[in-house]
Every structure is written in C-alpha cells, then in structure tokens.
C-alpha positions, 0 to 999 in steps of 0.5 A: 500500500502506498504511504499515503494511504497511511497518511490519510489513515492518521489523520481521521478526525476520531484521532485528534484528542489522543494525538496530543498525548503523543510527543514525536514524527512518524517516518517510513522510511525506504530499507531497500532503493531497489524495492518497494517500501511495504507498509501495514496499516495499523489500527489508530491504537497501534500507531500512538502506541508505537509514538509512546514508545519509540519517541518520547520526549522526541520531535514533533508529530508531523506529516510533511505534505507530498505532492501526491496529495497526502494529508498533513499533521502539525501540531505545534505548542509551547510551555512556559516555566517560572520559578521565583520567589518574593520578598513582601513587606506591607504595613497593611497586609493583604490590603495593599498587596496580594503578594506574598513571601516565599518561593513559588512556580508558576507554569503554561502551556499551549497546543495547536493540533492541526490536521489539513487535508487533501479537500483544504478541510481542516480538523484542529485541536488548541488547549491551554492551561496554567499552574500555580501554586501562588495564591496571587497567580491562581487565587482558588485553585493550583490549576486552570484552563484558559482556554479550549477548542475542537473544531473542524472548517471546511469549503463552505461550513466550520463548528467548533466546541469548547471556546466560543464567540459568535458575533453576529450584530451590534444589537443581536449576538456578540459575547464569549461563551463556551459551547457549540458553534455552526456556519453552514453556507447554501448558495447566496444562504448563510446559516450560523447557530450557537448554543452554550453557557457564560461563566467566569471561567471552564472551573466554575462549569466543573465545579471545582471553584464557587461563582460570583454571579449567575450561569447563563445558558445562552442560544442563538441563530442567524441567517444572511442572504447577499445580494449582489457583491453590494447588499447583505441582509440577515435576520437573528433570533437568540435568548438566555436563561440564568440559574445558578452556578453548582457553587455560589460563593454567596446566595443570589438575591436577585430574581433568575431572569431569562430573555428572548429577542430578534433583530433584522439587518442590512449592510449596503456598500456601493463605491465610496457609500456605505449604509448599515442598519438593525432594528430588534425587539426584546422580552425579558421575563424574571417571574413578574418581578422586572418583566420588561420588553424594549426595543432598538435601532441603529443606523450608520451612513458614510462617503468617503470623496478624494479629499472629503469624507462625511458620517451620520448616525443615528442610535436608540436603544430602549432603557428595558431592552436585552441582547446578548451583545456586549456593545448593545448598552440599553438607555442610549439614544444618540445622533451625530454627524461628522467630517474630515477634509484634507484642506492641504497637503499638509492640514486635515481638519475633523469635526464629530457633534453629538447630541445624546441622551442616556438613560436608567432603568427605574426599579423598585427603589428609584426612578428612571433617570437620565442625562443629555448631552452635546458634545463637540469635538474640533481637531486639526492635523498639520505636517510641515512638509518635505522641508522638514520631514518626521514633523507633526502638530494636532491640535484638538478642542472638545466642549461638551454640556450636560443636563440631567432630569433634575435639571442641573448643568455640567459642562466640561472643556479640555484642549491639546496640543501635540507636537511629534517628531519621528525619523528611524533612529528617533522618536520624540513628543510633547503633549500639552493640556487644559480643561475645566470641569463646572457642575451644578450636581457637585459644585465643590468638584469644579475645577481646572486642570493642567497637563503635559506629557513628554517622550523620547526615544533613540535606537543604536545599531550596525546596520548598513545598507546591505546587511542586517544589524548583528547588534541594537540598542534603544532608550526610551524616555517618558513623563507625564504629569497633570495638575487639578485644582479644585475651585472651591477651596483652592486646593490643588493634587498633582500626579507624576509619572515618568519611565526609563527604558533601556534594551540591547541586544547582540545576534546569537547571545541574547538581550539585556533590558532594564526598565525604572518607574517613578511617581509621586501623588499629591493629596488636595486634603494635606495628606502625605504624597503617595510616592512609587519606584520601581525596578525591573532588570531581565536577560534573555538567552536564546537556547535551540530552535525557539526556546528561551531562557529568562533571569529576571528581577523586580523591586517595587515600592509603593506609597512610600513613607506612608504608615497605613499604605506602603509596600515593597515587592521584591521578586527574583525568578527565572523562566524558560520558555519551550516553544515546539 
C-alpha cells in the first residue's frame, strides 16, 4: 500500500484528542532503493502506541505534505516555566498587596493540533492551561484552563466546541461563551447557530471553584442572504436563561431572569457609500418581578470623496431592552454627524457633534433617570512638509454640556496640543493640556486642570545598507504629569509619572533590558504624597530552535513613607520558555 494511504489513515478526525498525548514524527522510511517500501496499516491504537514508545520526549508529530496529495499533521505548542520567589513587606497586609513571601512556580502551556487535508478541510485541536501554586497567580485553585477548542472548517461550513464567540450584530449576538458553534453556507444562504453557557471561567462549569454571579445558558441563530457583491441582509433570533452556578460563593438575591429577542439587518456598500442598519425587539421575563420588553435601532451612513469624507448616525436603544451583545448598552439614544477634509497637503481638519441622551432603568427603589448631552469635538492635523520631514502638530478642542432630569448643568472643556517628531533612529513628543470641569450636581468638584506629557526615544545599531544589524540598542524616555485644582477651596493634587527604558541586544547571545518607574501623588486634603519606584532588570538567552531562557528581577515600592499604605515587592525568578 502506498504511504499515503497511511497518511490519510492518521489523520481521521476520531484521532485528534489522543494525538496530543503523543510527543514525536512518524517516518517510513525506504530499507531497500531497489524495492518497494511495504507498509501495514495499523489500527489508530497501534500507531500512538508505537509514538509512546519509540519517541518520547522526541520531535514533533508531523506529516510533511507530498505532492501526491497526502494529508498533513502539525501540531505545534509551547510551555512556559517560572520559578521565583518574593520578598513582601506591607504595613497593611493583604490590603495593599496580594503578594506574598516565599518561593513559588508558576507554569503554561499551549497546543495547536492541526490536521489539513487533501479537500483544504481542516480538523484542529488548541488547549491551554496554567499552574500555580501562588495564591496571587491562581487565587482558588493550583490549576486552570484558559482556554479550549475542537473544531473542524471546511469549503463552505466550520463548528467548533469548547471556546466560543459568535458575533453576529451590534444589537443581536456578540459575547464569549463556551459551547457549540455552526456556519453552514447554501448558495447566496448563510446559516450560523450557537448554543452554550457564560461563566467566569471552564472551573466554575466543573465545579471545582464557587461563582460570583449567575450561569447563563445562552442560544442563538442567524441567517444572511447577499445580494449582489453590494447588499447583505440577515435576520437573528437568540435568548438566555440564568440559574445558578453548582457553587455560589454567596446566595443570589436577585430574581433568575431569562430573555428572548430578534433583530433584522442590512449592510449596503456601493463605491465610496456605505449604509448599515438593525432594528430588534426584546422580552425579558424574571417571574413578574422586572418583566420588561424594549426595543432598538441603529443606523450608520458614510462617503468617503478624494479629499472629503462625511458620517451620520443615528442610535436608540430602549432603557428595558436585552441582547446578548456586549456593545448593545440599553438607555442610549444618540445622533451625530461628522467630517474630515484634507484642506492641504499638509492640514486635515475633523469635526464629530453629538447630541445624546442616556438613560436608567427605574426599579423598585428609584426612578428612571437620565442625562443629555452635546458634545463637540474640533481637531486639526498639520505636517510641515518635505522641508522638514518626521514633523507633526494636532491640535484638538472638545466642549461638551450636560443636563440631567433634575435639571442641573455640567459642562466640561479640555484642549491639546501635540507636537511629534519621528525619523528611524528617533522618536520624540510633547503633549500639552487644559480643561475645566463646572457642575451644578457637585459644585465643590469644579475645577481646572493642567497637563503635559513628554517622550523620547533613540535606537543604536550596525546596520548598513546591505546587511542586517548583528547588534541594537534603544532608550526610551517618558513623563507625564497633570495638575487639578479644585475651585472651591483652592486646593490643588498633582500626579507624576515618568519611565526609563533601556534594551540591547547582540545576534546569537541574547538581550539585556532594564526598565525604572517613578511617581509621586499629591493629596488636595494635606495628606502625605503617595510616592512609587520601581525596578525591573531581565536577560534573555536564546537556547535551540525557539526556546528561551529568562533571569529576571523586580523591586517595587509603593506609597512610600506612608504608615497605613506602603509596600515593597521584591521578586527574583527565572523562566524558560519551550516553544515546539
């Protein structure tokens, strides 16, 4: 039987889980120029018996694809080893670090499996996990998976289990989950659907470790319809239910609820005009306590000329309407209108005004309220032209005023200015700021505030023309540091902050990197100054093919000379890091 035959025999899909078991590459290999290779198929249990004892601990199990049309297998991964051990004091205990002393490890690892076949199908197979024994790592247990997958593509479909993200809309379906999903194409059709759970991590589903919040079973479905290569319709149709977690680290007060809701769609694009809408509807029932339906709607246009482009909006989305999309934020009704032009070569001029209104649910004990607002947002982008190259300014103004339901004014004002300048061998910028805060909500946090912001960077390196550097160096510079004065009392806090940055690295050897922090907060009461330092140095050592060997150090020092708040960190460790 040729060897091919055994190459598609490896790679059927019932393999994928056990094959991440194995660590090593199956060869045929010819005995005889002269004659024929003459190869058994061996039952799927047979061949990773034969990996386990004739490869452990060897290379990768891969097929390299021929040109007959064999099916290929990678499997490709990585583990990441930390042994360090820290030195904490705290005046406050574990109020002001979750840090402890003592000596610790901290391990990851990461696995693709991926098995491609002769039709451009593919079967994969991706896990990843950490352990540690540091509480300030892994708080509940000394193990947890981050993340899961099986899954299979193919010319025209694709599922996958474990990991999850359906993102079908704005206002339908766009969340992490962990289940089952689908896409199946017919033609112009597309068919996706979804079903699965939202907890806080894979240990909550397990049991293993207690929820803070409620478990959410979650489903979904989708069908597109394109017409042409301009417009794309869809409709949505998705809903949860909650319950609770097998362990609750305190009892649910609030009601279990439940949500169904639809949405219908279209995105058009004809040339430089671009045109998307939604409109949905909701149903929220939690056992007559807060039963609510809600509706929403959006719609966003644009043009974009040579020199001119253009943007409107239009949003509203009811304070009682659900989804299972984390950008549909219910209470918001919002319209804007929007423009930039390339005046010249060397300004652009933009401008964005909106005019919105957001919202609160009323519930049992308060009333509905709400807030409106009109921003204005004026920015203007110069270069100085040929003559002087890697040159910048942007100069922005935003207002914005404020009303809310009982009636009270806010309005806020903050302008910059940023001058930049950016060739290969440095990078540097100023950034300076003001802005003022008046509230008839809270008079006594009026205010104005200063900024300014600096950063400055140079590289070193031999390289020439043609050849690539064997050796580089980089500084790095940055400060930032604003000032807010409170118009009622006078009082003033100011927060400082500045980072040096230091690299090198030699081809062959590895890198040297050092990294020093600083800052100081004032306090408006009198209070002591808050003051922070820290040190970070680490060496990195290339080792064979893409491993990695790491020493590093950590020292911090936070709040300093404050009897209640202070900490110092001391950490020292060293991690390798084995990618395959």
């Amino acid at each position: 039987m040729p060897p091919k035959k055994l190459f598609r025999r490896l790679a059927v899909p019932s393999m994928l889980g056990s094959l991440m078991l194995c660590h090593g590459q199956l060869q045929a290999q010819q005995q005889q120029p002269q004659q024929r290779p003459q190869v058994r198929v061996a039952p799927n249990d047979q061949v990773l018996q034969s990996f386990q004892q004739s490869n452990m601990g060897g290379a990768t199990p891969a097929l390299a694809p021929n040109e007959d049309g064999s099916t290929r297998l990678d499997w490709h991964g990585g583990v990441t080893v930390d042994a360090y051990s820290n030195d904490i004091q705290s005046a406050g205990g574990a109020m002001n670090t979750p840090l402890r002393s003592g000596g610790y490890y901290r391990g990851a690892a990461t696995s693709d499996l991926r098995a491609i076949h002769t039709d451009n199908s593919v079967d994969y197979f991706q896990v990843g996990i950490t352990t540690s024994d540091d509480k300030a790592v892994l708080s509940q247990k000394p193990y947890q998976l981050n993340n899961l997958q099986i899954g299979r593509t193919g010319e025209g479909y694709s599922v996958a289990v474990g990991d999850i993200a359906p993102n079908f809309s704005s206002l339908s379906s766009a969340l992490g989950a962990r289940g089952v999903y689908g896409q199946r194409q017919f033609g112009e059709f597309t068919v996706h659907g979804f079903s699965g759970q939202v907890a806080e991590n894979w240990e909550v589903l397990s049991s293993t470790v207690p929820s803070n919040q409620y478990l959410r079973e979650v489903h979904g479905a989708k069908v597109e319809k394109t017409f042409g290569s301009n417009l794309r319709t869809y409709v949505t149709a998705q809903a949860f239910t909650e319950r609770e977690a097998p362990l609750m680290a305190q009892p649910g007060y609030a009601p279990l609820g439940g949500s169904r809701s639809m949405s219908a769609g279209f995105q058009f694009q004809q040339d430089r005009f671009s045109l998307l809408g939604e409109m949905a509807s909701s149903s929220f029932e939690d056992g007559g306590n807060a039963d609510r339906q809600g509706h929403a709607t959006i719609l966003d246009a644009g043009w974009r000329g040579d020199s001119v482009g253009v943007r409107a909006g239009y949003h509203h989305l009811d304070t009682e309407f659900t989804s299972l999309s984390i950008a549909a934020q219910p209470g918001v009704h919002e319209t804007y209108v929007g423009a930039d032009w390339v005046a010249a070569p060397w300004l652009t001029l933009t401008t964005d005004l909106r005019k919105s209104k957001n919202s609160t649910l009323a519930n049992a004990f308060s009333d509905s309220t709400f807030v409106d607002t009109d921003a204005l947002t004026l920015r203007a982008t110069i270069n100085f032209g040929p003559e002087h190259p890697g040159w910048g300014l942007s100069l922005q103004q935003v207002s914005a005023q404020s009303v809310d339901s009982a009636e009270q004014v806010s309005r806020r004002g903050d302008f910059s200015a940023t001058v930049n300048y950016a060739s290969p061998e440095l990078v540097s910028g100023l950034t300076i700021g003001q802005g003022k805060l008046s509230s008839e909500v809270s008079p006594f946090s009026d205010s104005t505030t200063e900024s300014w912001s600096f950063n400055v960077g140079r590289n070193f390196s031999n390289a020439q023309p043609d050849a690539a550097p064997t050796w580089s160096a980089g500084v790095n510079f940055s400060a930032t540091s604003q000032i807010q004065r409170l118009m009622a009392t006078g009082d003033a806090s100011k927060n400082t902050n500045y980072t040096l940055a230091l690299t090198s690295q030699v081809v062959g050897w590895g890198s040297l990197n050092l990294l020093l922090t600083g800052g100081e907060t004032t306090q408006p009461n009198g209070g002591p100054s808050l003051r922070v330092r820290g040190a970070q140095l680490e060496a990195l050592m290339p080792m064979k093919g893409q491993s990695t060997f790491k020493l590093y150090g950590r020292t911090t020092r936070r709040n300093i000379d404050d009897p209640v708040l202070s900490a110092q960190e001391d950490v020292m460790g060293m991690q390798l890091i084995y990618n395959f």
